[in-house]
C-alpha positions as CSV (number, residue, x, y, z in Angstrom):
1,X,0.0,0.0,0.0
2,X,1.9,2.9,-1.2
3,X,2.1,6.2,1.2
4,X,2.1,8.3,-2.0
5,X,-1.8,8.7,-2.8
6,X,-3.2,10.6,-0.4
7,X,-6.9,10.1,-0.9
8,X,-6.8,6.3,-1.2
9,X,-4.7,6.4,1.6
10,X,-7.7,8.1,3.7
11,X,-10.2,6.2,2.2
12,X,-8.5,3.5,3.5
13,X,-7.8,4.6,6.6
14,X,-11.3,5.2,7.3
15,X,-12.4,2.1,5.9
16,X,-9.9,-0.2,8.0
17,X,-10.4,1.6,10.9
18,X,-12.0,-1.3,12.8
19,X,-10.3,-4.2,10.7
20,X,-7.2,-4.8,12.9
21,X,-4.7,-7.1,11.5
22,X,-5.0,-4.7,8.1
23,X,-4.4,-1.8,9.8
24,X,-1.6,-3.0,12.0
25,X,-0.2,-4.1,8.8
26,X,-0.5,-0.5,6.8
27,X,0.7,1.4,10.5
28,X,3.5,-1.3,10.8
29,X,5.8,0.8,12.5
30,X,5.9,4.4,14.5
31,X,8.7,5.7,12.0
32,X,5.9,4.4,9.5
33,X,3.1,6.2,11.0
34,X,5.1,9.7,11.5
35,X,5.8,9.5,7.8
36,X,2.0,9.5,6.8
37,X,1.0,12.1,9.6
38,X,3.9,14.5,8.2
39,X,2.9,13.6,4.8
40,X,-0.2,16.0,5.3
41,X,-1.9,18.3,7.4
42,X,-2.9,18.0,10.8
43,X,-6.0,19.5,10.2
44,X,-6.8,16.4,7.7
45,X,-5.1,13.2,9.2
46,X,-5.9,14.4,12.4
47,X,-9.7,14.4,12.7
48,X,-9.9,10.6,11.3
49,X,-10.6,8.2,14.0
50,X,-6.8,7.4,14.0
51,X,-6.3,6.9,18.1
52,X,-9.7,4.5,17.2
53,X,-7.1,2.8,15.2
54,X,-4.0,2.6,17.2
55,X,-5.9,1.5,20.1
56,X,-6.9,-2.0,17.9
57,X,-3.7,-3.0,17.9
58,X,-2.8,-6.2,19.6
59,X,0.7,-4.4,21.7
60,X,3.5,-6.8,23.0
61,X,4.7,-4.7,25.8
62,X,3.6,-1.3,27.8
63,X,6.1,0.8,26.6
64,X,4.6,-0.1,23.2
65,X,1.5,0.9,23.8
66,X,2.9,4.4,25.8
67,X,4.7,4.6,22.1
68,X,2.1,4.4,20.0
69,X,-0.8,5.5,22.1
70,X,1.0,8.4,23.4
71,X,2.3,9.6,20.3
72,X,-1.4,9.9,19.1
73,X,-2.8,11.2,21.8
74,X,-0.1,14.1,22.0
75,X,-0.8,14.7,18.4
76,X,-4.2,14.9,18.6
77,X,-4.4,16.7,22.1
78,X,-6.0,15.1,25.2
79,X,-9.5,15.2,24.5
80,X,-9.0,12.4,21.6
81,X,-9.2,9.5,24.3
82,X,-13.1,9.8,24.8
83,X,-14.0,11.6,21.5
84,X,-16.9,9.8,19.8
85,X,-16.3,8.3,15.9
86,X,-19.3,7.0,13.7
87,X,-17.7,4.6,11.4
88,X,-20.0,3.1,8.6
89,X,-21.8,1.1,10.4
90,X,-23.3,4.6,12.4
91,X,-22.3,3.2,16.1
92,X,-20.6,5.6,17.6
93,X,-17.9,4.2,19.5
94,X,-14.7,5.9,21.7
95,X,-11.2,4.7,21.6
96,X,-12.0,2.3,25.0
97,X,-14.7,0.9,23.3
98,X,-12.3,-0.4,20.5
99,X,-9.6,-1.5,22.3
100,X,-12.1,-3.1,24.6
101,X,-13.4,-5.7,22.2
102,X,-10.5,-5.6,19.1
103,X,-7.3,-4.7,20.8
104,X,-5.4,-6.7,24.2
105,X,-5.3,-6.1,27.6
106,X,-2.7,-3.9,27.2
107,X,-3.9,-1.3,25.4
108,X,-7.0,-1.4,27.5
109,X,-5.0,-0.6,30.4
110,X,-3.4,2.1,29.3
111,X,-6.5,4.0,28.1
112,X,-7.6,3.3,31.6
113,X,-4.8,4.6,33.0
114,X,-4.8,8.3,31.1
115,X,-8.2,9.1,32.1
116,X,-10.4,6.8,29.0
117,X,-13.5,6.7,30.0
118,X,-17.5,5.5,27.3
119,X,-21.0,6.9,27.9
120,X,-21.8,5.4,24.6
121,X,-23.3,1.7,24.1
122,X,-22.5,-0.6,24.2
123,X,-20.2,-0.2,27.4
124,X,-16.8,-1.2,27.2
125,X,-17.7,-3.9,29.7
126,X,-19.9,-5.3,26.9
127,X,-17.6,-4.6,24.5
128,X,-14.5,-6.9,26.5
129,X,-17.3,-9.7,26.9
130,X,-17.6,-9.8,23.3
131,X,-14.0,-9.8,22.7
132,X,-11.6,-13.0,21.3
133,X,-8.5,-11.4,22.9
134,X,-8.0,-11.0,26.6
135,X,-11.7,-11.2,27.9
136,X,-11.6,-12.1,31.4
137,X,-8.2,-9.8,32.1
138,X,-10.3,-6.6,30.6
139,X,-13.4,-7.8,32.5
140,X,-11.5,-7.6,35.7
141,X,-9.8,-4.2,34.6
142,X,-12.9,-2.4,34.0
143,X,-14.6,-4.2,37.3
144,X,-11.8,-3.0,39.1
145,X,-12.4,0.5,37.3
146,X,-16.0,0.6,38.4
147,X,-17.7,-0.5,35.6
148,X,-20.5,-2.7,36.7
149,X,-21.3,-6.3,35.5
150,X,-25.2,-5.6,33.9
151,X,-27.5,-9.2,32.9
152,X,-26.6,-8.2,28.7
153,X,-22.7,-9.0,29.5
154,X,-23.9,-13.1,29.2
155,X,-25.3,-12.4,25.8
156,X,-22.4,-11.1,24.6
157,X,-19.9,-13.3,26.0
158,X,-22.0,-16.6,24.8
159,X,-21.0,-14.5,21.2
160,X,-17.5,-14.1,21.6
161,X,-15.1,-16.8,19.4
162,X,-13.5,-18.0,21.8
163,X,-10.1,-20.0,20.9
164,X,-10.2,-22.9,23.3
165,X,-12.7,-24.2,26.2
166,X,-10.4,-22.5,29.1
167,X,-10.6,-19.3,27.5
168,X,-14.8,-20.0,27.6
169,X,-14.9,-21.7,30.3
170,X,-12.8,-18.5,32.4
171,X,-15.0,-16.0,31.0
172,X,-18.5,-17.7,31.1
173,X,-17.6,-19.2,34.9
174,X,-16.7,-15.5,36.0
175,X,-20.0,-14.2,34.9
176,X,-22.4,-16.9,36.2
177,X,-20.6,-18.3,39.1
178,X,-19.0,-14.7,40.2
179,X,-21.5,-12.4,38.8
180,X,-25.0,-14.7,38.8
181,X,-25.5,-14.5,35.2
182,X,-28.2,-17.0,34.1
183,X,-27.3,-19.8,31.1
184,X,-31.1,-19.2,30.5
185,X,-31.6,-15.5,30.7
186,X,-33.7,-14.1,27.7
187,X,-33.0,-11.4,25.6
188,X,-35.6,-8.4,25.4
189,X,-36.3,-8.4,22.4
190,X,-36.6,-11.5,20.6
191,X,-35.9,-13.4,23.5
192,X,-32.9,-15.3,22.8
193,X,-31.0,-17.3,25.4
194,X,-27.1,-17.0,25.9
195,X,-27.1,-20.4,23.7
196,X,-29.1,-19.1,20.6
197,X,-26.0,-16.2,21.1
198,X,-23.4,-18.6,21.0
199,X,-24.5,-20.8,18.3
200,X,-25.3,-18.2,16.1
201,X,-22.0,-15.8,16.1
202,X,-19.8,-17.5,18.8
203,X,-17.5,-20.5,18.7
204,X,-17.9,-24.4,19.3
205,X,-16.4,-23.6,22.8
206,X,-19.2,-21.4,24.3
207,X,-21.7,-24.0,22.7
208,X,-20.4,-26.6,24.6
209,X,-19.9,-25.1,28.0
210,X,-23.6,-23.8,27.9
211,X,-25.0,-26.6,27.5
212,X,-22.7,-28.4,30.0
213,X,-23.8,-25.9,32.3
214,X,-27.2,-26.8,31.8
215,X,-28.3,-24.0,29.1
216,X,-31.7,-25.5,27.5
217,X,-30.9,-27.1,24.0
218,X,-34.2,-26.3,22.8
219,X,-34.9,-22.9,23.8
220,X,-36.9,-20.7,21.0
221,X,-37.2,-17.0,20.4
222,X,-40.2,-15.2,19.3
223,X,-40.2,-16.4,16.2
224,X,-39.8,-20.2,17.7
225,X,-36.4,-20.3,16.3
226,X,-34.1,-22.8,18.2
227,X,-30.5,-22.7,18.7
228,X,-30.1,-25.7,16.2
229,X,-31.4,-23.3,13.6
230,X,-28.9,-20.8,14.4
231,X,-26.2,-23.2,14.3
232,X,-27.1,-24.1,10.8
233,X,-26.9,-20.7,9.8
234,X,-23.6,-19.7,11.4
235,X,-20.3,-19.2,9.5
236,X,-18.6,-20.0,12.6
237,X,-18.1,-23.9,13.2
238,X,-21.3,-24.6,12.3
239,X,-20.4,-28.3,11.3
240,X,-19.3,-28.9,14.9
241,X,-22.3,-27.4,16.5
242,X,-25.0,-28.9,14.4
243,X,-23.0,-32.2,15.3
244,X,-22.9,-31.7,18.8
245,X,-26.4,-30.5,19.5
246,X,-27.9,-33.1,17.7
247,X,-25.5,-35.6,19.2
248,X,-26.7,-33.8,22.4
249,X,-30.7,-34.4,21.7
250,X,-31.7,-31.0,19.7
251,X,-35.1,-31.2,18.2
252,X,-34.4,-31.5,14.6
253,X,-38.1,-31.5,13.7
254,X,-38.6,-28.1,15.3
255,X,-40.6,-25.5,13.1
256,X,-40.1,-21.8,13.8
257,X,-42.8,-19.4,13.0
258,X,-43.1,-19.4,9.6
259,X,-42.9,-23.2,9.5
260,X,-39.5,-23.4,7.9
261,X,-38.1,-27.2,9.3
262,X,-34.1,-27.9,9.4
């Protein structure tokens, strides 16, 4: 990606600004990063989301993340920790908010540490439980930071990918067993159960724990759609959770609603 085309380069920017491992890849290195902020004006580079940016990055060590998050935040001036951004998809998010759910522990803590604070929803709480880096470490930050567990954070934690069963079992046993989260709590709305969460966007890990921990197999929403169904749909290891729910004694006769069978 060459540094030489200003508008692509900001287009891109923009568009990337929530994709991680391509933007780590285009700010690769600080010496990298002064070279496209000197490239133009402040006034320009300077009012993109770009500390929304930095803080997705997954950082190794603190004085990385002092590097990179306090060049930005020097550049941009203090109040760019807790400005609000509206990317495309018109959530409006702060720099805690990203690192909460895309970048590491890390990051988190720094922002923490030089006053970042989110009034915006979903709360950086949430935002950690739905996270695939560092959950339970962030959870415990922010807890420790006064940001109170609320009954949602189950939803989005039954969501998260996790990478292996400790990392779902850690962050799931923390909010039922510490925080009295219920496997069978139901969503507002459409009333979806932790499990419907898990098999539609989360992992095979979160699947299995739930149910393990006695989430209901054949819970349905509104529409009577079961967690099989979601399973089905999902473009996350759905093989493995079809297999293991039906292993496990889904109906896989159910109807939902509009009497669409699996």
């Amino acid at each position: 990606m060459s540094l030489s085309s200003s508008g692509y380069i900001i287009d891109q920017i923009i568009a990337l600004a929530y994709d991680p491992s391509e933007v780590i890849e285009f700010l690769s290195t600080k010496k990298g990063f002064e070279r496209f902020s000197s490239d133009y004006s402040s006034k320009i580079v300077f009012t993109l989301p770009v500390v929304h940016v930095v803080a997705a990055k997954q950082f190794e060590t603190a004085e990385e993340a002092e590097e990179w998050l306090g060049y930005v935040v020097h550049r941009m001036g203090d109040e760019s920790i807790n400005k609000l951004e509206r990317p495309s998809d018109d959530i409006e998010r702060t720099a805690l908010q990203v690192a909460c759910y895309l970048g590491n522990f890390i990051g988190v803590n720094w922002l923490v540490a030089h006053g970042a604070i989110a009034n915006s929803k979903p709360s950086p709480y949430l935002c950690a439980c739905a996270s695939a880096v560092d959950q339970l470490a962030k959870i415990l930050l922010l807890e420790e930071h006064g940001y109170r567990f609320s009954a949602e954070a189950i939803f989005y934690a039954a969501g998260a990918v996790f990478s292996s069963a400790a990392d779902a079992n850690e962050v799931l046993h923390h909010l039922v067993a510490k925080r009295g989260a219920s496997v069978n709590a139901l969503c507002a709305n459409e009333k979806d159960t932790p499990l419907h969460c898990a098999c539609r966007w989360g992992s095979i890990h979160g699947v299995v724990w739930l149910v393990e921990h006695n989430a209901a197999i054949d819970s349905v929403t509104k529409g009577g759609v079961t967690p099989l169904m979601y399973a089905c749909e999902s473009e996350i290891d759905s093989f493995l959770k079809v297999c293991y729910l039906c292993e496990g004694g889904a109906d896989c006769l159910a109807k939902d609603k509009w009497r669409l069978q699996l």
